[in-house]
Phi, psi and omega in degrees: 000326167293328173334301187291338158310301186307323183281004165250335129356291193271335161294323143346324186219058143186091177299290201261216235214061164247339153271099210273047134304330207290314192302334193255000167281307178337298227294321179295307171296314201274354187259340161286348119264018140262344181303285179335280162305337148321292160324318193263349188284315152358278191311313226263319191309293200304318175226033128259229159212198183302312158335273211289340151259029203251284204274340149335293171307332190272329182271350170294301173314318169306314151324280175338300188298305157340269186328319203284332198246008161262346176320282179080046205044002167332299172308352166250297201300314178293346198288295218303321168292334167278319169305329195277313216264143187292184183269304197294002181190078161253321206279314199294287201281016141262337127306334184284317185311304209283356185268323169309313183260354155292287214273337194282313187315311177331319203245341132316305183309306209293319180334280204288336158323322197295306181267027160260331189276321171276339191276332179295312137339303152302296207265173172247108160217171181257108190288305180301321169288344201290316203301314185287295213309305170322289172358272178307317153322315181266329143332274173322320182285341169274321168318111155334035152338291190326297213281010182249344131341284202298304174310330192062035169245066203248028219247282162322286173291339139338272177330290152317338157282290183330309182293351183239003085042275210257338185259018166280315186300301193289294183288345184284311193282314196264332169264320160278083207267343172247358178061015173318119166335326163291301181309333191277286168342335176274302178334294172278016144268022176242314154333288177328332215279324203301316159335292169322285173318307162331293180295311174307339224239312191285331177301328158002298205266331169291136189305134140305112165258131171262356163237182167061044200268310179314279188294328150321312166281326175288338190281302230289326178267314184294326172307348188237046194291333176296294218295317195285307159346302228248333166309287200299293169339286183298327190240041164254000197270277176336308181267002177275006187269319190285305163282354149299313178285339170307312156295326177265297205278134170313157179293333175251034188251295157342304193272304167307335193285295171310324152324311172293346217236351174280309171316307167328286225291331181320329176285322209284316179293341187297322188262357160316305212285324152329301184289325176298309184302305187265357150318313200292314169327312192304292154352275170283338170273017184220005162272317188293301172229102220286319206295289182318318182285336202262330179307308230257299155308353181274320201278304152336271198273010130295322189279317187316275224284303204281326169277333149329287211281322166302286168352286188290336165292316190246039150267317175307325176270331173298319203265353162260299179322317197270342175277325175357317191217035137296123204283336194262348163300139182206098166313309184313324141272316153347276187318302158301319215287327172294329176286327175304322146322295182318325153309318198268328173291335159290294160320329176263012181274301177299340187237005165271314198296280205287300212261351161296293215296313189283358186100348176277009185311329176302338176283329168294318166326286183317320155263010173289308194313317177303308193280356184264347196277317186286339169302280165330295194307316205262333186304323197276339179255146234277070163342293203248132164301340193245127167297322161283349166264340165314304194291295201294350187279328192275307151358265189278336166314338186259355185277308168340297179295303190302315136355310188272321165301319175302315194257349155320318199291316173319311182279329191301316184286354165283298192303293183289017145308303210091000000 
């Protein structure tokens, strides 16, 4: 139990985001994770081909939707419930959080296990890669980010997310001499686990709760039915360029897009750990005082977008100059694919910061829904002779839309705030 003393200690006396140590561990796990695939986009070009991280990339996305729907939105709706809970009956009521959004992931996973196991029956798929992928998601998906998140205590675990990270890179390079998509796969459920093991060692020290696992896990995923929607939602949009082409397109159309889309996101990701650090803020300061949590998102999101766009500007010209004669390079998805940052990074001030962190996610649900519906509608149909830029066009016209709903929603819910 000391352990969980010190950190409700310690959370105590840094209600909001003053120890910025927390922003440069994020700042680490997010360079590990993007580094990481990066690395491996490296490995597969250099002693494969273009192909073979083509078709890499498209089951890493599957991964990724797997993970997003054991997740379940836990990472917005439990940070938030943790973050929120008083000092005087913290200890109680943060073993119940955290045992609770343990059994409901749980009771997710076997879902979606159940229906990869039925589904199989139907479809023609390779039931042993659909499984290790699943796996590995769900590895991940267990790990307790959140709640240290929520507590602002991410410095241990941090470290140990970096390390299984980074030992997908090292065991992928030293051991998979043929590059089967499985043996890559294995790697990273073997990598996923390291966190994991951790975090089991440290839970230790939390009261075991022994009822109320059913009605508790069931109340916790309908209460967070928006958030997960809206989860699910974002990454199929983000990730749907890569599993679209994966269906229209050839492997190595497939395989440049995803190159490009890898670079992209390096940028996109540099600035998650910040929106990480500062959910929980946002959070509480718009539980206290709704006026105060909207000053404070204003002054936020002026400093985002002017550093945001300088930023995104001379990365952009720095990162063509040095791809200019990479062959697996295409300006052309580049080039959208960087405004599409810019956009998507506006979409999360506006529709994670202000309207989840205020409680307002059925209005985020509502235009996630709209920009994924504009997704269909424009993907399927041929604009552009080049299948990646088709994608990539449709990508951000639908990040657009969503851009325009997030911020209508914003003034409507400022004006009847008063």
């Amino acid at each position: 139990m000391p352990i969980l003393f010190s950190i409700v200690k310690e959370n105590k006396r840094i209600p909001y985001v003053k120890n910025w140590r927390s922003i440069f561990y994020l700042i680490g796990v997010q360079g590990a994770n993007y580094l990481a695939p990066i690395a491996i986009m490296y490995i597969l070009t250099k002693n494969s081909s273009i192909e073979t991280y083509g078709k890499f990339a498209f089951w890493y996305a599957v991964l990724v939707y797997f993970q997003t729907i054991i997740d379940y939105g836990f990472n917005y709706t439990a940070t938030r419930e943790v973050s929120s809970i008083s000092r005087k009956d913290d200890f109680e009521n943060l073993s119940e959080i955290f045992y609770y959004i343990l059994f409901s992931k749980i009771l997710i996973s076997a879902f979606v296990f159940s229906t990869i196991i039925i589904s199989y029956f139907f479809l023609n798929f390779d039931l042993k890669l659909v499984v290790i992928v699943f796996l590995g998601a769900m590895l991940s998906s267990l790990v307790p980010n959140w709640f240290f998140q929520g507590i602002q205590r991410i410095g241990n675990i941090s470290l140990f997310n970096i390390l299984g990270k980074m030992s997908f890179v090292f065991i992928t390079f030293l051991f998979v001499s043929d590059y089967s998509l499985i043996n890559i796969f294995i790697a990273y459920l073997i990598s996923a686990s390291i966190p994991l093991i951790y975090s089991s060692f440290l839970f230790k020290k939390l009261n075991f709760i022994k009822t109320g696992y059913l009605k508790n896990g069931l109340f916790f995923i309908k209460n967070g039915r928006n958030i997960f929607l809206a989860n699910v939602l974002a990454v199929l949009l983000s990730n749907g360029g890569v599993i679209s082409l994966g269906f229209f397109a050839d492997d190595k159309v497939l395989g440049v897009y995803s190159f490009c889309e890898r670079i992209v996101k390096s940028f996109l990701g540099l600035f998650s750990p910040l929106f990480t650090a500062f959910y929980p803020v946002f959070s509480r300061k718009f539980s206290f005082e709704f006026k105060g949590g909207v000053d404070f998102h204003k002054k936020f999101t002026i400093i985002l977008l002017t550093v945001a766009f300088l930023f995104l500007l001379a990365a952009y010209f720095i990162s063509g100059f040095f791809l200019a004669k990479n062959t697996n390079y295409n300006s052309s998805y580049f080039s959208i694919l960087m405004v599409w940052v810019l956009v998507s990074l506006m979409n999360n001030a506006f529709g994670i910061q202000f309207l989840c962190a205020s409680g307002n996610d059925r209005l985020y649900v509502r235009g996630m829904l709209s920009s994924f519906f504009v997704f269909l509608s424009f993907v399927g149909f041929n604009f552009f002779d080049d299948w990646g830029v088709q994608v990539a066009m449709t990508t951000l016209v639908s990040e657009l839309c969503l851009f325009v709903f997030n911020v209508r929603y914003y003034f409507l819910i400022k004006i009847n705030s008063g």
